[in-house]
GUVOVEX-171791 format. One record per residue: residue number from 1; x, y, z of N, C-alpha, C, O in turn. Coordinates in pm, whole numbers. Example, Ala and Ser with C-alpha at 12.3 -4.5 7.8 and 13.67 -1.06 7.14 Angstrom:
GUVOVEX-171791
<r><n>1</n><n_u>1319</n_u><n_v>-569</n_v><n_w>780</n_w><ca_u>1230</ca_u><ca_v>-450</ca_v><ca_w>780</ca_w><c_u>1320</c_u><c_v>-330</c_v><c_w>780</c_w><o_u>1424</o_u><o_v>-332</o_v><o_w>846</o_w></r>
<r><n>2</n><n_u>1285</n_u><n_v>-225</n_v><n_w>708</n_w><ca_u>1367</ca_u><ca_v>-106</ca_v><ca_w>714</ca_w><c_u>1290</c_u><c_v>3</c_v><c_w>787</c_w><o_u>1341</o_u><o_v>114</o_v><o_w>804</o_w></r>
END
This chain:
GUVOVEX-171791
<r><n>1</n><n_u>711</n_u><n_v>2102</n_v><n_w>-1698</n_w><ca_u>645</ca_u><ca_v>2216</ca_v><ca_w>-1638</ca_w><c_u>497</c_u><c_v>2182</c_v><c_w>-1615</c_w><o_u>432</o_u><o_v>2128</o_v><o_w>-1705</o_w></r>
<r><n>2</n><n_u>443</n_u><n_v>2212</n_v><n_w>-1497</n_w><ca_u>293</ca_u><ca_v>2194</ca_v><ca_w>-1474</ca_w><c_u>226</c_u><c_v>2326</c_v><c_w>-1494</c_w><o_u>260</o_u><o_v>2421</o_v><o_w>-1422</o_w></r>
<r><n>3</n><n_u>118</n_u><n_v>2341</n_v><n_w>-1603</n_w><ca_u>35</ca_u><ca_v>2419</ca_v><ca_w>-1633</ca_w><c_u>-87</c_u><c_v>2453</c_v><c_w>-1514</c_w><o_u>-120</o_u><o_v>2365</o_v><o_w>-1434</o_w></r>
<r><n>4</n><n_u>-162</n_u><n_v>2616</n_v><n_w>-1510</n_w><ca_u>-237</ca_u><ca_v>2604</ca_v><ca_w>-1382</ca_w><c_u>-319</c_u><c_v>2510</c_v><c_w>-1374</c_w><o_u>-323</o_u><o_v>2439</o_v><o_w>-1273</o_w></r>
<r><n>5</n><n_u>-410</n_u><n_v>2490</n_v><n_w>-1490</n_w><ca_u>-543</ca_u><ca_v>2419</ca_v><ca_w>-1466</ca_w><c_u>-506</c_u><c_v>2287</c_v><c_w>-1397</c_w><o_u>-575</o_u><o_v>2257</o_v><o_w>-1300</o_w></r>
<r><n>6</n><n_u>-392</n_u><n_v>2190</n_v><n_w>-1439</n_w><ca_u>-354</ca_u><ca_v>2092</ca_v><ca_w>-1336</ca_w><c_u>-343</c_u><c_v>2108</c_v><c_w>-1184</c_w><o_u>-382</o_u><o_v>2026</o_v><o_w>-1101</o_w></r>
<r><n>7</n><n_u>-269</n_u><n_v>2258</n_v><n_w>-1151</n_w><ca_u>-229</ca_u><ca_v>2263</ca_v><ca_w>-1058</ca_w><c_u>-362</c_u><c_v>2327</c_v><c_w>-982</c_w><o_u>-342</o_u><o_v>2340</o_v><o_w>-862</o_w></r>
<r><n>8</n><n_u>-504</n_u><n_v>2374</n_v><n_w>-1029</n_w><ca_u>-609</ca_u><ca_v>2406</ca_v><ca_w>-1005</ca_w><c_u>-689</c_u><c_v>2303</c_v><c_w>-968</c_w><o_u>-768</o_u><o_v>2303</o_v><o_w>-873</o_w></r>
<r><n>9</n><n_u>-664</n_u><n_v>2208</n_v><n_w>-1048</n_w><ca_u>-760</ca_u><ca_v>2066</ca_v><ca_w>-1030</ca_w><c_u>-661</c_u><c_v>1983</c_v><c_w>-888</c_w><o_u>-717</o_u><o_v>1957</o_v><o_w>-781</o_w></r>
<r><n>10</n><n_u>-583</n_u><n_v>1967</n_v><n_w>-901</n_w><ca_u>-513</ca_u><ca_v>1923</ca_v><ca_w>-768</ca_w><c_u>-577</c_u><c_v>1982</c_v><c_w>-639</c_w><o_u>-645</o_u><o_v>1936</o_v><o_w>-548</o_w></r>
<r><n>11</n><n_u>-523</n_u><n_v>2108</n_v><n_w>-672</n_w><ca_u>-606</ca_u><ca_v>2216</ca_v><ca_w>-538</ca_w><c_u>-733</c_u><c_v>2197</c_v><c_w>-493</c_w><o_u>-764</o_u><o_v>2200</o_v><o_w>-374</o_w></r>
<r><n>12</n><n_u>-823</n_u><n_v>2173</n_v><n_w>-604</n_w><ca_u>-974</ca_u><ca_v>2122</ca_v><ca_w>-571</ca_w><c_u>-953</c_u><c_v>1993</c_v><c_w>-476</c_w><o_u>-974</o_u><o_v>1993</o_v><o_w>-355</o_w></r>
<r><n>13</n><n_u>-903</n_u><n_v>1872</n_v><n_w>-563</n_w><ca_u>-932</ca_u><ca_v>1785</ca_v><ca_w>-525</ca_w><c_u>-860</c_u><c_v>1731</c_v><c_w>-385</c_w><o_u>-922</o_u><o_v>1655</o_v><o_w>-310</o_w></r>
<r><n>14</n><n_u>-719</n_u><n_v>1778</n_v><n_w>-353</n_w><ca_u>-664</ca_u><ca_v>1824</ca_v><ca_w>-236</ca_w><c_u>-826</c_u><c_v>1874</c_v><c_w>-92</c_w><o_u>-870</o_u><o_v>1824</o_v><o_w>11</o_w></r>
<r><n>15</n><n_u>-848</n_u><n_v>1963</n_v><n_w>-155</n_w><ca_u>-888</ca_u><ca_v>2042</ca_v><ca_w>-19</ca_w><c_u>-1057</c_u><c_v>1962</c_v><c_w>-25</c_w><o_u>-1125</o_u><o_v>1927</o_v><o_w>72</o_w></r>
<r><n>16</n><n_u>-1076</n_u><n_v>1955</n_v><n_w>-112</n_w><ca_u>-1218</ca_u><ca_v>1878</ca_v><ca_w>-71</ca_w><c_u>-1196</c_u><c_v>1720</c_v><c_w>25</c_w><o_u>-1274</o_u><o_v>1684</o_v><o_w>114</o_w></r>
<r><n>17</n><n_u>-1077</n_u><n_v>1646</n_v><n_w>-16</n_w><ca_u>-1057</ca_u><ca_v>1518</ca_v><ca_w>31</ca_w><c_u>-1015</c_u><c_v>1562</c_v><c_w>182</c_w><o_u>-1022</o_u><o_v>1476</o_v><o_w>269</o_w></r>
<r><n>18</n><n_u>-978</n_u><n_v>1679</n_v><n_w>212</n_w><ca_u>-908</ca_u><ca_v>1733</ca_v><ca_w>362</ca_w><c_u>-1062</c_u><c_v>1750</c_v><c_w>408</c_w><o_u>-1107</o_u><o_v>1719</o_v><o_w>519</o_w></r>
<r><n>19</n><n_u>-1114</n_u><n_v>1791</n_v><n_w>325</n_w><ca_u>-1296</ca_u><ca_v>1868</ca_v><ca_w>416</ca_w><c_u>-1318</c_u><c_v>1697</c_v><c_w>455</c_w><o_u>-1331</o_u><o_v>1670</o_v><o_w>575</o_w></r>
<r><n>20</n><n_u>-1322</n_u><n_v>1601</n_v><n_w>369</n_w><ca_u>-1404</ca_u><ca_v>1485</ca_v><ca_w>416</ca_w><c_u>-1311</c_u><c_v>1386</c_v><c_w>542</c_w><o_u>-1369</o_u><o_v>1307</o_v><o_w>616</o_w></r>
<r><n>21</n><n_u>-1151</n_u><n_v>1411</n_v><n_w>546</n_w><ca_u>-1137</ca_u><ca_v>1366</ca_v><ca_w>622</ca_w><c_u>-1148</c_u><c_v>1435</c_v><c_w>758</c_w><o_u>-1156</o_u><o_v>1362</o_v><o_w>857</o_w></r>
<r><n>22</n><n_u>-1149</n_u><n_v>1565</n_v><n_w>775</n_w><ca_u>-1137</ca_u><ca_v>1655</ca_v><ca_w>865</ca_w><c_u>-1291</c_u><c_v>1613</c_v><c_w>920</c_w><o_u>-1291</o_u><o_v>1576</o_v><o_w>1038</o_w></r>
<r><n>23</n><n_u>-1421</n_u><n_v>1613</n_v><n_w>852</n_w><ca_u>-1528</ca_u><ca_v>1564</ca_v><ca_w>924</ca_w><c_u>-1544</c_u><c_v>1383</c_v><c_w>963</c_w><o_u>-1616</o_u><o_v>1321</o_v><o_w>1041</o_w></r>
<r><n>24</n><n_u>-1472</n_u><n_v>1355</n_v><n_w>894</n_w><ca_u>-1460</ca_u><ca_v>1220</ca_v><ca_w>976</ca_w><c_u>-1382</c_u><c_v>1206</c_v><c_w>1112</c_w><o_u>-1408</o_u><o_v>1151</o_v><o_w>1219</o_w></r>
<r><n>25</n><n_u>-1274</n_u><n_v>1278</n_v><n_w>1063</n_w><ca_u>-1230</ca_u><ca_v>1285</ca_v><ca_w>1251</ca_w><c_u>-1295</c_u><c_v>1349</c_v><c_w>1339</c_w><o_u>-1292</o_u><o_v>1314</o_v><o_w>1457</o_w></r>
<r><n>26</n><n_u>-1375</n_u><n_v>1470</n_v><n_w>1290</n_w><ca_u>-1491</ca_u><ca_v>1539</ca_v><ca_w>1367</ca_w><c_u>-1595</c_u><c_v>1421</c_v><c_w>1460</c_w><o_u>-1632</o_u><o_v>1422</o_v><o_w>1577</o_w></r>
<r><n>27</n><n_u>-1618</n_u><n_v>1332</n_v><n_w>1356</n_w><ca_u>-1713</ca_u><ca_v>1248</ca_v><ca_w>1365</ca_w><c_u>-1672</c_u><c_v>1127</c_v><c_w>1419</c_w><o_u>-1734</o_u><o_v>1024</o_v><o_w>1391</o_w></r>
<r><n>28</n><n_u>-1565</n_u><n_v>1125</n_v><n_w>1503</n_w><ca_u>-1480</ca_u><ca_v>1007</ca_v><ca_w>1539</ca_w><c_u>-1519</c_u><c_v>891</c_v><c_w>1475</c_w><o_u>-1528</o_u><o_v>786</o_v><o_w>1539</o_w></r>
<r><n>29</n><n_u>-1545</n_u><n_v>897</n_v><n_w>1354</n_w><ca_u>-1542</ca_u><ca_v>774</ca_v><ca_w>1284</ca_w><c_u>-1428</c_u><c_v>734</c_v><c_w>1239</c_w><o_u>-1356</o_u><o_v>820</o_v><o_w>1188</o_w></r>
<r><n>30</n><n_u>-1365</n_u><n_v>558</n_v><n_w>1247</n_w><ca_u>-1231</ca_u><ca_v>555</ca_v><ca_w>1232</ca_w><c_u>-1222</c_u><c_v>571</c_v><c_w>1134</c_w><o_u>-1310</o_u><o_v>580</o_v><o_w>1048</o_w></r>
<r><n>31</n><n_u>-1052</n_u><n_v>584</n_v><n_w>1120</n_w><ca_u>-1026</ca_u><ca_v>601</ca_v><ca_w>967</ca_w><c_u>-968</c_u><c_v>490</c_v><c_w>902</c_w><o_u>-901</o_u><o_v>411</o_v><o_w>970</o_w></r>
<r><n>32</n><n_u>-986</n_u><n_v>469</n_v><n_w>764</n_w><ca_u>-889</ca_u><ca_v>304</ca_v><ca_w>736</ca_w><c_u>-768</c_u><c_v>367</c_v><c_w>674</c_w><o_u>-756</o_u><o_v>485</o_v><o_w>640</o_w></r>
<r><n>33</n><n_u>-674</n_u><n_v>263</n_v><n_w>664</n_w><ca_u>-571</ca_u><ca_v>286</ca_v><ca_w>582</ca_w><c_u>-566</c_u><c_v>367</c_v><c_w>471</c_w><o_u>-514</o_u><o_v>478</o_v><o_w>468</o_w></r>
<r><n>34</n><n_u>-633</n_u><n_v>297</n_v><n_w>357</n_w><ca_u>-666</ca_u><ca_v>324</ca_v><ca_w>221</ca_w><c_u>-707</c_u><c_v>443</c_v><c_w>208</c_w><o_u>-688</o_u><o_v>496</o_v><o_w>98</o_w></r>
<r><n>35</n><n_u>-773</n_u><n_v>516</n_v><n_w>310</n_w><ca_u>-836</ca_u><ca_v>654</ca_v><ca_w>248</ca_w><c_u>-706</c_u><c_v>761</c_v><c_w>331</c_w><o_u>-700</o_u><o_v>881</o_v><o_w>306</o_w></r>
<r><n>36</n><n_u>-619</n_u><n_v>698</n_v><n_w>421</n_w><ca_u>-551</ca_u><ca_v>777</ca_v><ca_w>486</ca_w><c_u>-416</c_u><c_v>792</c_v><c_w>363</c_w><o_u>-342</o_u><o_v>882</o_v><o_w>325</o_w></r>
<r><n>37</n><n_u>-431</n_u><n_v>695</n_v><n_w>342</n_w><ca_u>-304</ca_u><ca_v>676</ca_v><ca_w>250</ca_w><c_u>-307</c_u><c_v>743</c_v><c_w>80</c_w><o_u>-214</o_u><o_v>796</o_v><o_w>20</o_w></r>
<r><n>38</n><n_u>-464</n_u><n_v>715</n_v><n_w>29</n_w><ca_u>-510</ca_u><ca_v>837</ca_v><ca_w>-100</ca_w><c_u>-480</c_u><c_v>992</c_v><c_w>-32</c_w><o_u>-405</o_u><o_v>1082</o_v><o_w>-70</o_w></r>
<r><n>39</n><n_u>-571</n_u><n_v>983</n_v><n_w>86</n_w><ca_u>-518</ca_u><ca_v>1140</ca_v><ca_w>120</ca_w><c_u>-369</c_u><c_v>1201</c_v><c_w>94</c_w><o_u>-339</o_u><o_v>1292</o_v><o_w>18</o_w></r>
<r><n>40</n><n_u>-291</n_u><n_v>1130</n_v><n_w>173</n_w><ca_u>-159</ca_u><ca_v>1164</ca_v><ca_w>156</ca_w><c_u>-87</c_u><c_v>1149</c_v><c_w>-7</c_w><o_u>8</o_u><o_v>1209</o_v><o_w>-58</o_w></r>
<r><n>41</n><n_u>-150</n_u><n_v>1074</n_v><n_w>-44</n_w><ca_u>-74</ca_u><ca_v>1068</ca_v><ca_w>-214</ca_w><c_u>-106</c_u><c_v>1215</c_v><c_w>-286</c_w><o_u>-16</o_u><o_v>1291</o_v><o_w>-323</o_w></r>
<r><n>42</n><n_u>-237</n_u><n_v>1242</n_v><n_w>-297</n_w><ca_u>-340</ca_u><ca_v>1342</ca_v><ca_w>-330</ca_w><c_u>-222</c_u><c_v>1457</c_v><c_w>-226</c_w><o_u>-135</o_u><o_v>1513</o_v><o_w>-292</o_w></r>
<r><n>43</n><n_u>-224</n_u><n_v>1480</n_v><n_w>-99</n_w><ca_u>-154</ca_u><ca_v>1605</ca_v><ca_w>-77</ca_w><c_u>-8</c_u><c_v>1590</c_v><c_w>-107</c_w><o_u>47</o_u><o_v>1697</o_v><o_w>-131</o_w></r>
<r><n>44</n><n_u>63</n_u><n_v>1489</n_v><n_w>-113</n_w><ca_u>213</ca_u><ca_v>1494</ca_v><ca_w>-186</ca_w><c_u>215</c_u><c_v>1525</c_v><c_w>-330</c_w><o_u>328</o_u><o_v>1568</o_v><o_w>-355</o_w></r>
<r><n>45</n><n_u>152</n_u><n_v>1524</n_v><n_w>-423</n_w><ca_u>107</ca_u><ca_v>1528</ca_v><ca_w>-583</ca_w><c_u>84</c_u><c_v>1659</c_v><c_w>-574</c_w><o_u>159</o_u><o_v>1722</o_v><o_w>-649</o_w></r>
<r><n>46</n><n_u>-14</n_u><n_v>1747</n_v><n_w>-491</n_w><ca_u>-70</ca_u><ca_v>1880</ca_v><ca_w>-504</ca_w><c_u>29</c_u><c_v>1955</c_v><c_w>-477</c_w><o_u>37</o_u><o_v>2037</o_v><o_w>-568</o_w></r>
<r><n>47</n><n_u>154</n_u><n_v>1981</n_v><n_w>-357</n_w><ca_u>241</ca_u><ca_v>2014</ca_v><ca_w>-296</ca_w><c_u>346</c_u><c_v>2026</c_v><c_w>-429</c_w><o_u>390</o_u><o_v>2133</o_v><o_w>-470</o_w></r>
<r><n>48</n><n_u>377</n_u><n_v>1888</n_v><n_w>-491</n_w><ca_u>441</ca_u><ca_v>1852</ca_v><ca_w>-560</ca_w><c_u>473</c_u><c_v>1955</c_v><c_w>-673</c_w><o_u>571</o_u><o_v>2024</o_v><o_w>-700</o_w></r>
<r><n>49</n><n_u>351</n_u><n_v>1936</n_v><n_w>-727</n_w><ca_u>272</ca_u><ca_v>2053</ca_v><ca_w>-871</ca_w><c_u>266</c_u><c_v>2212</c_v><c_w>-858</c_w><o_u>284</o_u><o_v>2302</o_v><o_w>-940</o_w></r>
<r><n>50</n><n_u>228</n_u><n_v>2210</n_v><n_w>-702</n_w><ca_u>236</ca_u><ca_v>2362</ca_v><ca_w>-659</ca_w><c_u>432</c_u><c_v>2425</c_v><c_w>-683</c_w><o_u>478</o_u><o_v>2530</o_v><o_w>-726</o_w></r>
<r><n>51</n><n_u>476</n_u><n_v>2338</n_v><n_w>-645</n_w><ca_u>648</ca_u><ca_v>2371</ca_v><ca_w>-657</ca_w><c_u>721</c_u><c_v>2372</c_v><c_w>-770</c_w><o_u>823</o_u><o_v>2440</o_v><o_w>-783</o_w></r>
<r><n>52</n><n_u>663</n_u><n_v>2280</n_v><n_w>-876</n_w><ca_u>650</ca_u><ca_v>2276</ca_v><ca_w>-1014</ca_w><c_u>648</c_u><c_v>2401</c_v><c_w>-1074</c_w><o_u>740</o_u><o_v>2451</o_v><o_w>-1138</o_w></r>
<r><n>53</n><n_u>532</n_u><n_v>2452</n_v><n_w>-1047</n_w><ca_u>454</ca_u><ca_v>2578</ca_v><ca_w>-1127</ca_w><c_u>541</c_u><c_v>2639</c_v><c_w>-1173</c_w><o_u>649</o_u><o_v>2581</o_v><o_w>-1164</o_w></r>
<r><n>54</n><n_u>544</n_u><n_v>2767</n_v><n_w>-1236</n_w><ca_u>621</ca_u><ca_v>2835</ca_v><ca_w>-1280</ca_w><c_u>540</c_u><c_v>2929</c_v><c_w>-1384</c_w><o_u>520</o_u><o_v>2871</o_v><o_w>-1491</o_w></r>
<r><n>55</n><n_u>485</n_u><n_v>3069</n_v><n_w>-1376</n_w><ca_u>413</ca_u><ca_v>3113</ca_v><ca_w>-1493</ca_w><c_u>462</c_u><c_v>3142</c_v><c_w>-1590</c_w><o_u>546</o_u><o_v>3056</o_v><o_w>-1614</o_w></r>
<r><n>56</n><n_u>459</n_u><n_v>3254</n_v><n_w>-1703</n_w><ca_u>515</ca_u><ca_v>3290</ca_v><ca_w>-1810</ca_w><c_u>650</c_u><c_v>3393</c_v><c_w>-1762</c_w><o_u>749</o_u><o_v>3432</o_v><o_w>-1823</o_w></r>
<r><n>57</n><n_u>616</n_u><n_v>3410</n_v><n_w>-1666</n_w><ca_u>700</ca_u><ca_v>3507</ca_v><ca_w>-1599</ca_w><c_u>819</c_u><c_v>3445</c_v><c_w>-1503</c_w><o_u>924</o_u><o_v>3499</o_v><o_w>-1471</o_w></r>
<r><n>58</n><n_u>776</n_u><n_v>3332</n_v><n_w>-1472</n_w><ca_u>883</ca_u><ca_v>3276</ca_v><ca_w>-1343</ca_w><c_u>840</c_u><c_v>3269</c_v><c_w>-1243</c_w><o_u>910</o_u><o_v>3235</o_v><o_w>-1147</o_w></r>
<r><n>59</n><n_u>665</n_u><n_v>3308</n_v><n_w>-1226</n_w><ca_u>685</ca_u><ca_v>3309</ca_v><ca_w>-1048</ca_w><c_u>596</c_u><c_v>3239</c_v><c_w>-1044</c_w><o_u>514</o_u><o_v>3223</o_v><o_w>-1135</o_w></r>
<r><n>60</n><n_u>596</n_u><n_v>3164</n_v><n_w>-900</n_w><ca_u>561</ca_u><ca_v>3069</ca_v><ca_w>-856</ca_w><c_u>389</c_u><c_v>3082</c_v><c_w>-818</c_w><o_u>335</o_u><o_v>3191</o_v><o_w>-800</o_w></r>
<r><n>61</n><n_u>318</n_u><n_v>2952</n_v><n_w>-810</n_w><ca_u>153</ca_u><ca_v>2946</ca_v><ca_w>-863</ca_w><c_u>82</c_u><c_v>3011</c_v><c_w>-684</c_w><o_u>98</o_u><o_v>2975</o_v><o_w>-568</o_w></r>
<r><n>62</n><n_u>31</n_u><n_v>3082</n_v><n_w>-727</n_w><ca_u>-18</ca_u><ca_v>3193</ca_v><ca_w>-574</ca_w><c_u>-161</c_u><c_v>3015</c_v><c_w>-587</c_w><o_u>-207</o_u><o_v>2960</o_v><o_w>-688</o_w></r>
<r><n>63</n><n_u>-184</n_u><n_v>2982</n_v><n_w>-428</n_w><ca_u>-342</ca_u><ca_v>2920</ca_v><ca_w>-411</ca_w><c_u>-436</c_u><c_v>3044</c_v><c_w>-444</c_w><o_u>-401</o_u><o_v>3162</o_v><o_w>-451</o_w></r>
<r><n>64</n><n_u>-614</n_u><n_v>2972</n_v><n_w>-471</n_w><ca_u>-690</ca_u><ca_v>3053</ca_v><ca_w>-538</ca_w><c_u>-771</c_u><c_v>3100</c_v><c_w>-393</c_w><o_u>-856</o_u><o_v>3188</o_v><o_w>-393</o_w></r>
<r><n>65</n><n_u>-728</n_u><n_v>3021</n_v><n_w>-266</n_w><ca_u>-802</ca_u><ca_v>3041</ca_v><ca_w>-124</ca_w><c_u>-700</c_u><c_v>3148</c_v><c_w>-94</c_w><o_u>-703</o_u><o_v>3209</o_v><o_w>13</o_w></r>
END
């Protein structure tokens, strides 16, 4: 079972890594592999954990956005 604060810290670190790639494509600066490929690990893991969740009650982890 994944507890919130994991699934809180994911969420952070998820949406901040989306803000920096989202202004890099803003910024048509290319992108490399390596950071395309953390991104996607980072949003498969967060996704992952979010489906996980489960509170004391059974229901599933609401985002804090």
């Amino acid at each position: 079972m994944t507890d919130t604060s994991q699934v809180r810290s994911l969420e952070s670190l998820f949406f901040e890594a989306r803000k920096k790639l989202e202004a890099r494509i803003l910024s048509e600066e290319p992108l490399d592999r390596k950071e395309m490929n953390e991104y996607m690990r980072l949003k498969d893991s967060y996704f992952a954990a979010r489906q996980a969740y489960k509170d004391d009650n059974g229901k599933p982890y609401k985002p804090a956005a």
